[in-house]
PyMOL CGO cylinders between C-alpha atoms (Angstrom):
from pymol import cmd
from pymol.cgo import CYLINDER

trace = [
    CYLINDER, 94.80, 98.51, 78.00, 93.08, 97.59, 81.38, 0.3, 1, 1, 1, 1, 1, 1,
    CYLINDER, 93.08, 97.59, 81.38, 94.59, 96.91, 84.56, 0.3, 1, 1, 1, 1, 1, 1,
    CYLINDER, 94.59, 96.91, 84.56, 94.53, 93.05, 84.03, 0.3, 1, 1, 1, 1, 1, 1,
    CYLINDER, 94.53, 93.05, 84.03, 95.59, 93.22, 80.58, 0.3, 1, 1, 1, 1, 1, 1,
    CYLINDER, 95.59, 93.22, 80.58, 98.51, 95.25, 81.52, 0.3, 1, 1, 1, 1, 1, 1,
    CYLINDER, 98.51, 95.25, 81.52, 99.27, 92.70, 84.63, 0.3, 1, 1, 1, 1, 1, 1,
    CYLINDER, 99.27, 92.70, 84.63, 99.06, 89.46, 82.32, 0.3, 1, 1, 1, 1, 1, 1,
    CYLINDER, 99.06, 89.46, 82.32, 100.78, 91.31, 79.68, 0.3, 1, 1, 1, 1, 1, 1,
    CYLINDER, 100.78, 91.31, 79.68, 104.18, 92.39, 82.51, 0.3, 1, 1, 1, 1, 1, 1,
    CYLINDER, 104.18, 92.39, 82.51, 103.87, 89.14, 83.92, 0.3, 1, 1, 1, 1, 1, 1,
    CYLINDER, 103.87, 89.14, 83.92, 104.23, 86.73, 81.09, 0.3, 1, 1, 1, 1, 1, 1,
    CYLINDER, 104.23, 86.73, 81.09, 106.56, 89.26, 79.66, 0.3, 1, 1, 1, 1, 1, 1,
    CYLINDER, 106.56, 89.26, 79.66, 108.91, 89.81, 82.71, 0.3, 1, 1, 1, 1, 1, 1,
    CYLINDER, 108.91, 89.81, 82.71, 108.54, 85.84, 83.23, 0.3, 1, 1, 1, 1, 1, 1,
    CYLINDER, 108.54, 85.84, 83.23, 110.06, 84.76, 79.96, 0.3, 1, 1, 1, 1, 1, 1,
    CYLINDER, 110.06, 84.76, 79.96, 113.07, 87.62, 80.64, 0.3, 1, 1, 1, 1, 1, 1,
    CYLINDER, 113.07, 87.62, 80.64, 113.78, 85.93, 84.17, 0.3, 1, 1, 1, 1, 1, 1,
    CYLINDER, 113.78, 85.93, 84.17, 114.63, 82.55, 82.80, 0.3, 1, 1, 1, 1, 1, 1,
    CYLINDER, 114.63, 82.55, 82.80, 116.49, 83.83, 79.97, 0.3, 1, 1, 1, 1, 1, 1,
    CYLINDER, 116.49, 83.83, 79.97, 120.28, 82.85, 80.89, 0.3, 1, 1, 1, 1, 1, 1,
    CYLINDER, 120.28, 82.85, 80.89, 122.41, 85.70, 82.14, 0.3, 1, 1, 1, 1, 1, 1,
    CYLINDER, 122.41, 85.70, 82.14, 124.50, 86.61, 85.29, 0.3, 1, 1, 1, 1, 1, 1,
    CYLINDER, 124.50, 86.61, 85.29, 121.83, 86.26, 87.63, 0.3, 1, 1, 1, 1, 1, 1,
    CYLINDER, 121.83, 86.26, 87.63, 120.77, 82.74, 87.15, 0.3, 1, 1, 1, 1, 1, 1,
    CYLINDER, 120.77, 82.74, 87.15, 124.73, 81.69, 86.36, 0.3, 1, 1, 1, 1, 1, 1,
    CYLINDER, 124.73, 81.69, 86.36, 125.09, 83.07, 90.01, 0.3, 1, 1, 1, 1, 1, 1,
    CYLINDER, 125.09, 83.07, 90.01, 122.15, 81.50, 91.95, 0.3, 1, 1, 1, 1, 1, 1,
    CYLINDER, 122.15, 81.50, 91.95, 123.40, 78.10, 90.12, 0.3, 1, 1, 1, 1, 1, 1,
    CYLINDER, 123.40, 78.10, 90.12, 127.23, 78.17, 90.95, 0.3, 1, 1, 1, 1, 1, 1,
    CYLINDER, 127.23, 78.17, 90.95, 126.53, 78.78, 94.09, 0.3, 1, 1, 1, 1, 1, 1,
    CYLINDER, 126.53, 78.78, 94.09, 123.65, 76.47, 94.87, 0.3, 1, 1, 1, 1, 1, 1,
    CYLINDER, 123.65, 76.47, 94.87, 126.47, 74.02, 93.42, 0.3, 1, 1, 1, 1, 1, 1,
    CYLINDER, 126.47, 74.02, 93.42, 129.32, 74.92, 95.62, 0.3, 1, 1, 1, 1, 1, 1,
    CYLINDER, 129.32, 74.92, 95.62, 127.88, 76.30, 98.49, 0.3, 1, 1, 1, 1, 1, 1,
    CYLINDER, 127.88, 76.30, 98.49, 124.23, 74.87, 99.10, 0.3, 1, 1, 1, 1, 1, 1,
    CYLINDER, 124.23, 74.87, 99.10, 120.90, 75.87, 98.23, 0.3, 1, 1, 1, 1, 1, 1,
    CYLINDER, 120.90, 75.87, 98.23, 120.44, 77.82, 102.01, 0.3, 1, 1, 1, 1, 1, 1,
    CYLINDER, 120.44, 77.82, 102.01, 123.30, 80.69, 100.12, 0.3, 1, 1, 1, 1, 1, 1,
    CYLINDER, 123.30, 80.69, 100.12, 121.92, 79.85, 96.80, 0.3, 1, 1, 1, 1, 1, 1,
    CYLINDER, 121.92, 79.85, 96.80, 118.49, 81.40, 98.09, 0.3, 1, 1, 1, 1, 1, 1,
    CYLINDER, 118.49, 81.40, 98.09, 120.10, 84.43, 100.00, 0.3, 1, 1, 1, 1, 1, 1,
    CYLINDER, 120.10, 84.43, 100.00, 122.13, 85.59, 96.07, 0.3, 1, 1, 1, 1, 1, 1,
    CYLINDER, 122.13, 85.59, 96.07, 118.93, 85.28, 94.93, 0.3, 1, 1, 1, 1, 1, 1,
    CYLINDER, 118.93, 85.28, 94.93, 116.67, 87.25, 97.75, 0.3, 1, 1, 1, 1, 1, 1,
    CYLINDER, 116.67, 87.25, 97.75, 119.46, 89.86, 97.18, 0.3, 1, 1, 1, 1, 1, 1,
    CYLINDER, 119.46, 89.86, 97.18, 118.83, 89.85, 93.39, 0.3, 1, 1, 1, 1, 1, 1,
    CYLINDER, 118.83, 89.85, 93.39, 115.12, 90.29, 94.25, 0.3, 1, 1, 1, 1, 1, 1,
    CYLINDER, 115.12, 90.29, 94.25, 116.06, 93.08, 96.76, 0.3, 1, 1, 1, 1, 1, 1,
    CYLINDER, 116.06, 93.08, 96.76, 117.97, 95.20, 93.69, 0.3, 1, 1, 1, 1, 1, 1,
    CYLINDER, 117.97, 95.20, 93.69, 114.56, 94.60, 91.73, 0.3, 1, 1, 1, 1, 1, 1,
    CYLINDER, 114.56, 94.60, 91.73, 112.69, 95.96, 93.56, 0.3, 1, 1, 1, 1, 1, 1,
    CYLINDER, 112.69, 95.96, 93.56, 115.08, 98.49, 94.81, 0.3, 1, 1, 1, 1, 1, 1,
    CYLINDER, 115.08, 98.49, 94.81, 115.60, 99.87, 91.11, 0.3, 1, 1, 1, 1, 1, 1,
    CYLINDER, 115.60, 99.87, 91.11, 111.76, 99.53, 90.16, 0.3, 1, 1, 1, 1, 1, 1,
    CYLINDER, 111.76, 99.53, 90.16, 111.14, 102.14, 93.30, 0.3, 1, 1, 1, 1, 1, 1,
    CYLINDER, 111.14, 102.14, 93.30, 114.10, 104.13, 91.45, 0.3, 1, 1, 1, 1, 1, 1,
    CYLINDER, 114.10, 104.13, 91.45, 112.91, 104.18, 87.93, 0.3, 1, 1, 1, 1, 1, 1,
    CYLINDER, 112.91, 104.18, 87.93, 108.96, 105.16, 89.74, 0.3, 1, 1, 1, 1, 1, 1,
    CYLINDER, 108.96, 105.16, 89.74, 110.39, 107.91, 91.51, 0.3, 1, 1, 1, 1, 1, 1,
    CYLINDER, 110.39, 107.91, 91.51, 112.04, 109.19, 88.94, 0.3, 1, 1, 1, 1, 1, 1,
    CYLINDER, 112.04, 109.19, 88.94, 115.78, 108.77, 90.07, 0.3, 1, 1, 1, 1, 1, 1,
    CYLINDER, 115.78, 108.77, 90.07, 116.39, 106.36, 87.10, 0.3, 1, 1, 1, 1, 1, 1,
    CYLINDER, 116.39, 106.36, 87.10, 116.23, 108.36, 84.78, 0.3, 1, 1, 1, 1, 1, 1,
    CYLINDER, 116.23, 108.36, 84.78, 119.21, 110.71, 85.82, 0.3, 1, 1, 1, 1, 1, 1,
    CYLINDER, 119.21, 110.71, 85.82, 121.33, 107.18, 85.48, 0.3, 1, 1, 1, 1, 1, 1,
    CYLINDER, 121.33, 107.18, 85.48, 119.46, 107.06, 81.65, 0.3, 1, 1, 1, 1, 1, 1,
    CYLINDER, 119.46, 107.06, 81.65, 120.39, 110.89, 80.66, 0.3, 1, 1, 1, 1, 1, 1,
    CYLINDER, 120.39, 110.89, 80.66, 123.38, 111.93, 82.59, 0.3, 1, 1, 1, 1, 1, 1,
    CYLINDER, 123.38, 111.93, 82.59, 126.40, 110.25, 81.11, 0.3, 1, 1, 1, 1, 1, 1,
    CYLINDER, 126.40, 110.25, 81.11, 128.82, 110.92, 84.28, 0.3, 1, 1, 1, 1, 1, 1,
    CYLINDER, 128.82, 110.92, 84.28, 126.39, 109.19, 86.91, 0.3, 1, 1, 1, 1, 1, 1,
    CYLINDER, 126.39, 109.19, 86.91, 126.14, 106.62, 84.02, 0.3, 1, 1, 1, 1, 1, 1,
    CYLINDER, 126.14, 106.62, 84.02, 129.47, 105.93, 83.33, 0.3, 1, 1, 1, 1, 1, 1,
    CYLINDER, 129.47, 105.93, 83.33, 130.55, 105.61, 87.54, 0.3, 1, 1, 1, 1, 1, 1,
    CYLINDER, 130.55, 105.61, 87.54, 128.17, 103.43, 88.16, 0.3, 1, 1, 1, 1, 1, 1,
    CYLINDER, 128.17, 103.43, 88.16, 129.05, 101.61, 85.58, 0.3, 1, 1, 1, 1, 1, 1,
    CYLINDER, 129.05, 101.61, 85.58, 132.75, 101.43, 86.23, 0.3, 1, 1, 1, 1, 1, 1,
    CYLINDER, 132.75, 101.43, 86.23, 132.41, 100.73, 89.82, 0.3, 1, 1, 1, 1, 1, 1,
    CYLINDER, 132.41, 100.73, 89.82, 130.00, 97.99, 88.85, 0.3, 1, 1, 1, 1, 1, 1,
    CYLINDER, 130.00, 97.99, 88.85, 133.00, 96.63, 86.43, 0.3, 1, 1, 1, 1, 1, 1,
    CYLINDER, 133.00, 96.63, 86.43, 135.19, 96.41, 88.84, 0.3, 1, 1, 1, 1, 1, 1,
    CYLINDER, 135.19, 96.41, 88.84, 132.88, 94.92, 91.31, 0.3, 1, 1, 1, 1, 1, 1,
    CYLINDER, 132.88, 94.92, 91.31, 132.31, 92.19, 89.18, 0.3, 1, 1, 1, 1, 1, 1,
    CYLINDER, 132.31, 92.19, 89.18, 136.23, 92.07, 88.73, 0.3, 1, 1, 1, 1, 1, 1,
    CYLINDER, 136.23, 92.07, 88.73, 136.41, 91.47, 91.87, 0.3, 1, 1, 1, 1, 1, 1,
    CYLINDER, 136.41, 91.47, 91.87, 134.37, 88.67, 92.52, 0.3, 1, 1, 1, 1, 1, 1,
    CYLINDER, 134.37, 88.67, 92.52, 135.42, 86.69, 89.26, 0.3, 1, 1, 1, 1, 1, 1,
    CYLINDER, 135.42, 86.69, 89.26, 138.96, 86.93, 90.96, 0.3, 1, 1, 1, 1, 1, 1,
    CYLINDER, 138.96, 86.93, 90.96, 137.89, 85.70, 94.09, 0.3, 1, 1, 1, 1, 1, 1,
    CYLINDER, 137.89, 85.70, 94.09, 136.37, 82.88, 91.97, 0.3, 1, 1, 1, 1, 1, 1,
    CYLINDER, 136.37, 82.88, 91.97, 139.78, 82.32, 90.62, 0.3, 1, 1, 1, 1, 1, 1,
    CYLINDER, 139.78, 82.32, 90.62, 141.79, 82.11, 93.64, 0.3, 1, 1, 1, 1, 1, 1,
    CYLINDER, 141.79, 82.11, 93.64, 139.01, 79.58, 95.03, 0.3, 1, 1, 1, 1, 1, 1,
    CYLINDER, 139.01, 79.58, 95.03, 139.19, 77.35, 91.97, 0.3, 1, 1, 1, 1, 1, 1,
    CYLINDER, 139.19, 77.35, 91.97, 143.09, 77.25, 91.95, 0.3, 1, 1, 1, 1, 1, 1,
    CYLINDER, 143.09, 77.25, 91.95, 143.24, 76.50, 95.68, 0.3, 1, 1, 1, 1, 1, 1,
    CYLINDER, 143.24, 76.50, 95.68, 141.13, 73.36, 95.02, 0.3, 1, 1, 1, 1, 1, 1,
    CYLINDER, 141.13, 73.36, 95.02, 143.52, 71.90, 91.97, 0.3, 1, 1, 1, 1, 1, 1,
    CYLINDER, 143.52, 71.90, 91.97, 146.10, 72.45, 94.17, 0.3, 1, 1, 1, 1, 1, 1,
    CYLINDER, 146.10, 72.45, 94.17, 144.81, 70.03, 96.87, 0.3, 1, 1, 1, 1, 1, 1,
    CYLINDER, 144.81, 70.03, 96.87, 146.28, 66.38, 96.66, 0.3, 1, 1, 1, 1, 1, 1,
    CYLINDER, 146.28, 66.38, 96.66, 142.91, 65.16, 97.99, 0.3, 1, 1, 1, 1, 1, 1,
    CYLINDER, 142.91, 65.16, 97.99, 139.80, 64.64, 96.86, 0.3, 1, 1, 1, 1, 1, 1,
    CYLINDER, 139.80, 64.64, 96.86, 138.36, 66.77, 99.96, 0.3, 1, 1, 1, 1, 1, 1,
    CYLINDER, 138.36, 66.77, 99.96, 136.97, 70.58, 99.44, 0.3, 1, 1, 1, 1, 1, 1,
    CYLINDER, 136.97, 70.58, 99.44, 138.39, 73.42, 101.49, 0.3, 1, 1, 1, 1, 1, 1,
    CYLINDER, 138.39, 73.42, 101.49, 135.25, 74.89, 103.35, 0.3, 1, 1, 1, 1, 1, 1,
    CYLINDER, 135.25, 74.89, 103.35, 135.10, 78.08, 102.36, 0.3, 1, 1, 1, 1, 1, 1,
    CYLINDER, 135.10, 78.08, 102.36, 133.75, 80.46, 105.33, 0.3, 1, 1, 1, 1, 1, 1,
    CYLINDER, 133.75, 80.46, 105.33, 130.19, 80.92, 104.03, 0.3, 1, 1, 1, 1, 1, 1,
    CYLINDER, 130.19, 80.92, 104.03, 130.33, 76.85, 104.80, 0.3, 1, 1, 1, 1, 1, 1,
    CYLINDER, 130.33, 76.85, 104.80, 131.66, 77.00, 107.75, 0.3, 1, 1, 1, 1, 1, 1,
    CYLINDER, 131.66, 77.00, 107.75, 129.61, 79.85, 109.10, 0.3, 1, 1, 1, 1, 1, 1,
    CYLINDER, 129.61, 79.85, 109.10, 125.91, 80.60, 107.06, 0.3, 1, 1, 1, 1, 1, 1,
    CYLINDER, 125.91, 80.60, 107.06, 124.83, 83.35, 109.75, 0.3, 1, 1, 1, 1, 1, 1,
    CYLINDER, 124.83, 83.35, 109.75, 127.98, 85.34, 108.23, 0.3, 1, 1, 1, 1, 1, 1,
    CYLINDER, 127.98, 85.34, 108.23, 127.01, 84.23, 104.44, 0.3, 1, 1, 1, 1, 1, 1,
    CYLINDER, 127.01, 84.23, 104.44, 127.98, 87.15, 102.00, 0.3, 1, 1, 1, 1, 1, 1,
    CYLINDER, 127.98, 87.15, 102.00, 125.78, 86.32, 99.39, 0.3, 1, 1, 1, 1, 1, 1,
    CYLINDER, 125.78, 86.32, 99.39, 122.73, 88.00, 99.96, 0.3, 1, 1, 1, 1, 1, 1,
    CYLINDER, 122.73, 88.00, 99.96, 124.71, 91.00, 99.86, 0.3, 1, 1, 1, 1, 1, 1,
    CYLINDER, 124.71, 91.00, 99.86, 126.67, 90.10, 96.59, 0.3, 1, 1, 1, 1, 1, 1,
    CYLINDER, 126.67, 90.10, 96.59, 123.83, 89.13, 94.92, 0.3, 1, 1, 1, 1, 1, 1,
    CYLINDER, 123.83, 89.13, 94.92, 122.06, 92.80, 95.79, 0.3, 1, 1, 1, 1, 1, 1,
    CYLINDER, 122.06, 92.80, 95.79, 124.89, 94.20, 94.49, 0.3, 1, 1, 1, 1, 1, 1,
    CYLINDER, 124.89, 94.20, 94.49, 125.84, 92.81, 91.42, 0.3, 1, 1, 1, 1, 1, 1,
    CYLINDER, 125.84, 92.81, 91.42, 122.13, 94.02, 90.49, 0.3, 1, 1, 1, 1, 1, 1,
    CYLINDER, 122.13, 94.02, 90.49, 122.54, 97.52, 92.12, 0.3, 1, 1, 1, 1, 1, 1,
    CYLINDER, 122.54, 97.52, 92.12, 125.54, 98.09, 90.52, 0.3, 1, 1, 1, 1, 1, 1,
    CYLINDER, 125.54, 98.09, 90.52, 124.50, 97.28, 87.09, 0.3, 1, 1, 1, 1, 1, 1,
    CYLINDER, 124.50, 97.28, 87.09, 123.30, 100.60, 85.68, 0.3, 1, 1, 1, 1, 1, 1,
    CYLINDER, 123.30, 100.60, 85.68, 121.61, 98.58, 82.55, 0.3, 1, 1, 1, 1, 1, 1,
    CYLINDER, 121.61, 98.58, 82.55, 118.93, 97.10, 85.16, 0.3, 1, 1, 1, 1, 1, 1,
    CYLINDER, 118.93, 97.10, 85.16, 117.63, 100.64, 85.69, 0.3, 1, 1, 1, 1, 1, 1,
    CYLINDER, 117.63, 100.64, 85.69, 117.61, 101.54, 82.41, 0.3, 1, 1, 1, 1, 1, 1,
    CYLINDER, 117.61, 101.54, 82.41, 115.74, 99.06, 81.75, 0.3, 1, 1, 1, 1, 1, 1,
    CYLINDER, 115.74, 99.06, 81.75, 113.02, 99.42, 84.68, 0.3, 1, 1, 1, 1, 1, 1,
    CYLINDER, 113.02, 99.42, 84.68, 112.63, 103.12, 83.15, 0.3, 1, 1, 1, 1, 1, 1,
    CYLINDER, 112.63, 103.12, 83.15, 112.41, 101.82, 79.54, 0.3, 1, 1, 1, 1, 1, 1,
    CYLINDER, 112.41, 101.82, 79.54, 109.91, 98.29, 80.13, 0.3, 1, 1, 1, 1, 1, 1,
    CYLINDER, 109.91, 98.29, 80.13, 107.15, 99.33, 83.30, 0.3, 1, 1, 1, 1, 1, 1,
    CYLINDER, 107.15, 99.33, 83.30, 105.91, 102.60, 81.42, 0.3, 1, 1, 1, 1, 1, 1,
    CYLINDER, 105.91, 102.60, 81.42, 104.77, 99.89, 78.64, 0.3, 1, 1, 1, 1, 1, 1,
    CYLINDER, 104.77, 99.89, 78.64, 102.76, 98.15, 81.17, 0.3, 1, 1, 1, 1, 1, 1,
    CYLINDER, 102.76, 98.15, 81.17, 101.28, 100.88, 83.30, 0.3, 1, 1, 1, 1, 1, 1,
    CYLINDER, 101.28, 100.88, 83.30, 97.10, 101.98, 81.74, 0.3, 1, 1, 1, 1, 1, 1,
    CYLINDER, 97.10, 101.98, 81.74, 95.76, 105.41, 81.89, 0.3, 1, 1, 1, 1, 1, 1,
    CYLINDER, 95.76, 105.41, 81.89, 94.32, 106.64, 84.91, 0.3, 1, 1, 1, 1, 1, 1,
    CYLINDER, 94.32, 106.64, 84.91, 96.39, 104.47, 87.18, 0.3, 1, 1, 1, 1, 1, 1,
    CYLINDER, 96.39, 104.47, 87.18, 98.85, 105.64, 90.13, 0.3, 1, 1, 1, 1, 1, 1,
    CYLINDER, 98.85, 105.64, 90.13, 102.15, 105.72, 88.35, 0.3, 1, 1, 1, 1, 1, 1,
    CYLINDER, 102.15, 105.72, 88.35, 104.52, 104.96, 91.17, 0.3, 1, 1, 1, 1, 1, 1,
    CYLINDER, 104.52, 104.96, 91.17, 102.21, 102.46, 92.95, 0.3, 1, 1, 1, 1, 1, 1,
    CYLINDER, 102.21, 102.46, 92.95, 101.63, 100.00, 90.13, 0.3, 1, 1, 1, 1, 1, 1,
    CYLINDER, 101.63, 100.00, 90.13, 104.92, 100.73, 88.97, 0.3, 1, 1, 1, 1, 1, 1,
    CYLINDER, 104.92, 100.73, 88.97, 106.48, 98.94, 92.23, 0.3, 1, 1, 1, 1, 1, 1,
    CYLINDER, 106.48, 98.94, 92.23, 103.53, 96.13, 92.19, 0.3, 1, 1, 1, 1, 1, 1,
    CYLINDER, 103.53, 96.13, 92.19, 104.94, 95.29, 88.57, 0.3, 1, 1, 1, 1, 1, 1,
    CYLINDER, 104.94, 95.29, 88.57, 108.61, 95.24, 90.21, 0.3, 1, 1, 1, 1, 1, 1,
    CYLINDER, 108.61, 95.24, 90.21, 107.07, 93.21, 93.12, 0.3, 1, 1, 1, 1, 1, 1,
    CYLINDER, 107.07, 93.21, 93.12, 105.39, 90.83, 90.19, 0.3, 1, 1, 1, 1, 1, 1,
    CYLINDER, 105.39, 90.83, 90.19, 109.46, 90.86, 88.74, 0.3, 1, 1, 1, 1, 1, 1,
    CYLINDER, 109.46, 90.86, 88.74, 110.94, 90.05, 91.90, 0.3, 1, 1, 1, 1, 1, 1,
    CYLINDER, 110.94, 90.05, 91.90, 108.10, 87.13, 92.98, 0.3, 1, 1, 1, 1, 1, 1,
    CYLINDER, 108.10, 87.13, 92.98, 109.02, 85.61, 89.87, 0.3, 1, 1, 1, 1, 1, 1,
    CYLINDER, 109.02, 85.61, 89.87, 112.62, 85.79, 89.68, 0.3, 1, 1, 1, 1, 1, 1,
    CYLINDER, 112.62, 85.79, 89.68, 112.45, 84.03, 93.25, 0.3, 1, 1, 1, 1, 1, 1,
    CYLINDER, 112.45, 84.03, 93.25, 110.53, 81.50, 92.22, 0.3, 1, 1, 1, 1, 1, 1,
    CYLINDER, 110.53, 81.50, 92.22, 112.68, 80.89, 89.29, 0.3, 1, 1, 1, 1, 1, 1,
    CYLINDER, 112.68, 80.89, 89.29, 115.66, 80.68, 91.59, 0.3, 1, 1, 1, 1, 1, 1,
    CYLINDER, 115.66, 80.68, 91.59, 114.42, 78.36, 94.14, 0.3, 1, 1, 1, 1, 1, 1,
    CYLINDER, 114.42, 78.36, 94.14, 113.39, 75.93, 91.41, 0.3, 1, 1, 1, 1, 1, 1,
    CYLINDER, 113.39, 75.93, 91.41, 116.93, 76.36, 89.85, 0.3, 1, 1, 1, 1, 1, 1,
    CYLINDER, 116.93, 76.36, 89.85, 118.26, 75.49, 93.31, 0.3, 1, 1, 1, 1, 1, 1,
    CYLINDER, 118.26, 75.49, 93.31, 116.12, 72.27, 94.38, 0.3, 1, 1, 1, 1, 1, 1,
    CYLINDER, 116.12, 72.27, 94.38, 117.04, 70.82, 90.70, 0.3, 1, 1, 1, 1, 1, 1,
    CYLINDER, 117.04, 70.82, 90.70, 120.72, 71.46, 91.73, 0.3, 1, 1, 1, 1, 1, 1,
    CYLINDER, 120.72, 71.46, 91.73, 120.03, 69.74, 94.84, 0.3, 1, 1, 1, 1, 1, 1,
    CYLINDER, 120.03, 69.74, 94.84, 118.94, 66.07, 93.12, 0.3, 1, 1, 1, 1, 1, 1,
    CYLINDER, 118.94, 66.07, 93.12, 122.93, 66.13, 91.90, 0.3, 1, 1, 1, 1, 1, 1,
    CYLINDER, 122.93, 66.13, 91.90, 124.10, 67.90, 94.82, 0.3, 1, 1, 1, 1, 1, 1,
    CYLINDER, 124.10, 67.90, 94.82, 126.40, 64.94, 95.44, 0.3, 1, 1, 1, 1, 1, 1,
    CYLINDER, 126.40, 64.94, 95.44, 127.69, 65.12, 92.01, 0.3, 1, 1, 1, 1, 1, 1,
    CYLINDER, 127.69, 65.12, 92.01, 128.54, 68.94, 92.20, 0.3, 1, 1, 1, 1, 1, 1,
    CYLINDER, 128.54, 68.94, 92.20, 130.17, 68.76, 95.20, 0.3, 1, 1, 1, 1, 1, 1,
    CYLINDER, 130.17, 68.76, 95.20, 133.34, 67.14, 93.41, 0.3, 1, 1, 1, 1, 1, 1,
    CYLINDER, 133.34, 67.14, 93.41, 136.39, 69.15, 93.73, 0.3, 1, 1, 1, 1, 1, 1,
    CYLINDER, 136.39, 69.15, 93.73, 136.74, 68.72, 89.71, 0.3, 1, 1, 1, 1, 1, 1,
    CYLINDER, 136.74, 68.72, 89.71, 133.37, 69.76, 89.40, 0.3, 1, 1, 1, 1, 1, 1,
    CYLINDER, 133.37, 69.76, 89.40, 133.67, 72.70, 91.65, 0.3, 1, 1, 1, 1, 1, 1,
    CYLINDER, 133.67, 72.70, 91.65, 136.97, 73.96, 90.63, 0.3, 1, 1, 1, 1, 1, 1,
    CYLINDER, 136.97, 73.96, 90.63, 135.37, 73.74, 86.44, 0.3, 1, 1, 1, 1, 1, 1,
    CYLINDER, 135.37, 73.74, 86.44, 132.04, 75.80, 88.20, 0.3, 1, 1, 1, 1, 1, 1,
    CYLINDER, 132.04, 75.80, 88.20, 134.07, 78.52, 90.20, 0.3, 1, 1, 1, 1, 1, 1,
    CYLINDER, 134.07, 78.52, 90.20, 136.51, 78.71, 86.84, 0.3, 1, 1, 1, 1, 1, 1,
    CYLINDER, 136.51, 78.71, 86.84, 133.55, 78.91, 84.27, 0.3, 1, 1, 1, 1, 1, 1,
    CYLINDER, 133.55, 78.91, 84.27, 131.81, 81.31, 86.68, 0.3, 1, 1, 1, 1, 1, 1,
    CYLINDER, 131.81, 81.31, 86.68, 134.75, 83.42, 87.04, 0.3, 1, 1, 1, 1, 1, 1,
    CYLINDER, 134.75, 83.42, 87.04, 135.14, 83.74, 83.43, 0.3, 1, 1, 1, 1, 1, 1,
    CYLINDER, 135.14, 83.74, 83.43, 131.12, 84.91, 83.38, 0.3, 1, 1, 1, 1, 1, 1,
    CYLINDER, 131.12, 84.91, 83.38, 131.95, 87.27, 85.72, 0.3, 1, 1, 1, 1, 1, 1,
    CYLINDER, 131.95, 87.27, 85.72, 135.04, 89.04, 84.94, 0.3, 1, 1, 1, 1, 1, 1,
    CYLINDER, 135.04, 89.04, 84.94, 133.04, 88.78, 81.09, 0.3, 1, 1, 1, 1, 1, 1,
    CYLINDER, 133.04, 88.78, 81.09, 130.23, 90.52, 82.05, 0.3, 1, 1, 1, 1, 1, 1,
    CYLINDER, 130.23, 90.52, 82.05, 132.42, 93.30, 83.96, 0.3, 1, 1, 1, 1, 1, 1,
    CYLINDER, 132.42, 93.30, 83.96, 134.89, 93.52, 80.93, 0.3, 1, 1, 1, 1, 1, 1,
    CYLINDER, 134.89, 93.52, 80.93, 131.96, 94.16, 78.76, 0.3, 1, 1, 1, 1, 1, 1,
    CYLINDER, 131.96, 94.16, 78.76, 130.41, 96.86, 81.28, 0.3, 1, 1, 1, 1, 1, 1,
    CYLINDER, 130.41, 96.86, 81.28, 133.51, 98.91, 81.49, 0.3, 1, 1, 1, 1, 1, 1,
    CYLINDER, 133.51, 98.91, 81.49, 134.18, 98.95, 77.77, 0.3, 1, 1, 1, 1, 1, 1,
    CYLINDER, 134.18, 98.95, 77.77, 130.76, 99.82, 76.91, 0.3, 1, 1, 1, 1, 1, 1,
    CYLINDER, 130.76, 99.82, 76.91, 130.33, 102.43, 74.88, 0.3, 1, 1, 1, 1, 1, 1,
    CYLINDER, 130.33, 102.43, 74.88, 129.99, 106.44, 76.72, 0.3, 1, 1, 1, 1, 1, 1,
    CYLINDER, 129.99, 106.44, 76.72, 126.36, 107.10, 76.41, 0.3, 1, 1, 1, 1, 1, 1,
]
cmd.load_cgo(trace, "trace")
């Protein structure tokens, strides 16, 4: 395989993984919903960040002691869990604060009220960091895509870089289509059904880490 082939070949294949639905897009679209596409963008530069953050990982190496060692493994894993606990919670608390209004207004939340102190570029870096499975995977998928004769760790970060380009671009289209019914989201029916549903994807997806099987 040349170095083109192998860069078509990671980038259609890494393309059609970023728009499959999972956490990461149900988080860049809640809270382009709720809380505008400006923090909508920030989850997902942070979700970009752990990309590339765990592709440098699984090049140098440092991956793979999450992959074999079933101790680092299993507490990353668990604090992870409980990470994503934590934010479906918060979720919930939000969306029962808003049926519990008699009005048809929104409590500001304080990302709203104040974007320079916006959490969500950090939340969105780690609910990716914190998900051993994502480096796993980096160790298991770029060695498929990286030719003979090539510098390993080098082209192994430009085919995280190539990940990370795309799953940006696949989260600021998500966010301008949110945008054309931003007036719609903005409900406090509609946001209180998002932050619920979201909260339930979260506290899902943390359930299912922490139960998962010891490797």
């Amino acid at each position: 395989m040349t170095v083109g082939q192998a860069l078509l070949s990671f980038t259609a294949a890494a393309g059609l993984l970023t728009i499959t639905p999972g956490l990461d897009t149900a988080l860049v679209l809640r809270t382009a919903a709720v809380e505008g596409a400006k923090q909508a963008l920030l989850a997902g530069v942070g979700i970009c960040l752990g990309c590339l953050i765990w592709g440098a990982a699984a090049a140098l190496g440092l991956s793979a002691l999450v992959a074999v060692s079933s101790l680092a493994y299993s507490a990353l894993r668990i604090v992870g869990a409980m990470y994503l606990g934590y934010l479906g919670v918060k979720l919930l608390i939000r969306a029962f604060r808003c049926t519990a209004l008699s009005d048809t207004s929104l409590p500001r939340s304080k990302e709203q009220k104040d974007p320079k102190s916006s959490p969500w570029l950090r939340r969105g870096l780690l609910t990716n960091l914190l998900n051993p499975k994502i480096g796993v995977f980096y160790l298991s998928f770029l060695p498929q895509f990286i030719p003979a004769g090539v510098p390993v760790w080098s082209f192994s970060i430009l085919l995280a870089f190539i990940h990370a380009l795309e799953g940006l671009l696949w989260f600021l289209l998500l966010t301008n289509a949110t945008e054309l019914l931003s007036g719609w989201l903005k409900q406090r029916r509609v946001v209180t059904a998002l932050d619920t549903a979201m909260a339930a994807v979260f506290i899902g997806f943390g359930l299912k880490l922490a139960f998962e099987k010891a490797r």
